[in-house]
C-alpha positions in Angstrom: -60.4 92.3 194.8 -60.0 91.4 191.2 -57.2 92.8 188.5 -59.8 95.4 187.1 -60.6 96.4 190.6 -56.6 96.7 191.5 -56.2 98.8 188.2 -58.7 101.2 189.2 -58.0 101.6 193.1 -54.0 102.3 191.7 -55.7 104.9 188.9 -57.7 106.5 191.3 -54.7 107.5 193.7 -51.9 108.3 190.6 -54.5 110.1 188.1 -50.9 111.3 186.5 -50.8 107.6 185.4 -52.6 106.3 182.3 -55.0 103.7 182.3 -52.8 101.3 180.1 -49.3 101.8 181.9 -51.1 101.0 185.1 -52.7 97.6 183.4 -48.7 96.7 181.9 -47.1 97.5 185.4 -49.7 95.0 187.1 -49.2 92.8 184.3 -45.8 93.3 184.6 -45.3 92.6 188.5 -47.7 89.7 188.4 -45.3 87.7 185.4 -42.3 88.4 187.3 -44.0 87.4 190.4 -45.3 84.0 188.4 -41.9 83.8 186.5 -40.0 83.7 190.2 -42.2 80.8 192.0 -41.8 78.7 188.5 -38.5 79.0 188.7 -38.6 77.8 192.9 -37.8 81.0 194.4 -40.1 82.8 197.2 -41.0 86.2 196.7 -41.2 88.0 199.6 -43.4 91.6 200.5 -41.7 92.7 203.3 -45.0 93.3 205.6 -47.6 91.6 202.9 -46.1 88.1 202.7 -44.3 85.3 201.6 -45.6 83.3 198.2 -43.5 80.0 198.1 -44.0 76.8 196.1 -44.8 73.6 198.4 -44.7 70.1 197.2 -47.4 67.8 197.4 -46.8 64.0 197.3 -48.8 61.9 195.2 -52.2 60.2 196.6 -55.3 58.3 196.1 -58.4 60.3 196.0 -61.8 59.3 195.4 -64.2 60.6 192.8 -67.0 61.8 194.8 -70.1 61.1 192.3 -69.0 57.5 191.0 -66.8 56.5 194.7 -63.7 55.2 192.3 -60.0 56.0 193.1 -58.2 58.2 191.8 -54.8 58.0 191.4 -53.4 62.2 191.6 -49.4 62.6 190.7 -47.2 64.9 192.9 -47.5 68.5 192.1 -46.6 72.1 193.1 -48.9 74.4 195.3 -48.7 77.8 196.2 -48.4 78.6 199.5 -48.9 82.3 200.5 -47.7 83.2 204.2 -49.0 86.3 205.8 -46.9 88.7 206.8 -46.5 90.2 210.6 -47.9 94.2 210.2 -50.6 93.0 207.8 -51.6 89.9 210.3 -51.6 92.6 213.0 -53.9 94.7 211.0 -55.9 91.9 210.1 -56.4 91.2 214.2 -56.4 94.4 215.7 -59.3 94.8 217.5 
């Protein structure tokens, strides 16, 4: 699902809701959702999921096309861990 296709699922079930304070709540939730893992905190959906940042040490990679090495600093990944109800819906059968 893309951010058009979120704004338009959330306008279809609140049509009391205009078009653009839909788009600035998403925007919203998403920049204090991105303003929270910059800053090192998780943010946590209670039955959705835990985004967290993960370190990942530096390394020597190898460019594919030419075979050289690489040399890749540390950086900072997002990790995204599945909640339990929506793993259970995910696997029911």
């Amino acid at each position: 699902m893309t951010r058009s296709e979120l704004i338009e699922n959330i306008a279809k079930k609140n049509p009391n809701l205009l078009l653009s304070e839909i788009e600035r709540i998403v925007s919203v939730i998403f920049s204090s959702i991105t303003a929270a893992l910059v800053k090192g905190d998780r943010v946590e959906f209670r039955g959705f999921g835990v985004f967290s940042i993960h370190k990942r040490e530096p390394r020597i990679a190898q460019n594919p096309r030419t075979g050289a090495k690489v040399k890749i600093g540390d950086r900072n990944i997002v990790h995204f861990k599945v909640g339990k109800e929506l793993h259970d819906k995910l696997n029911e059968n």
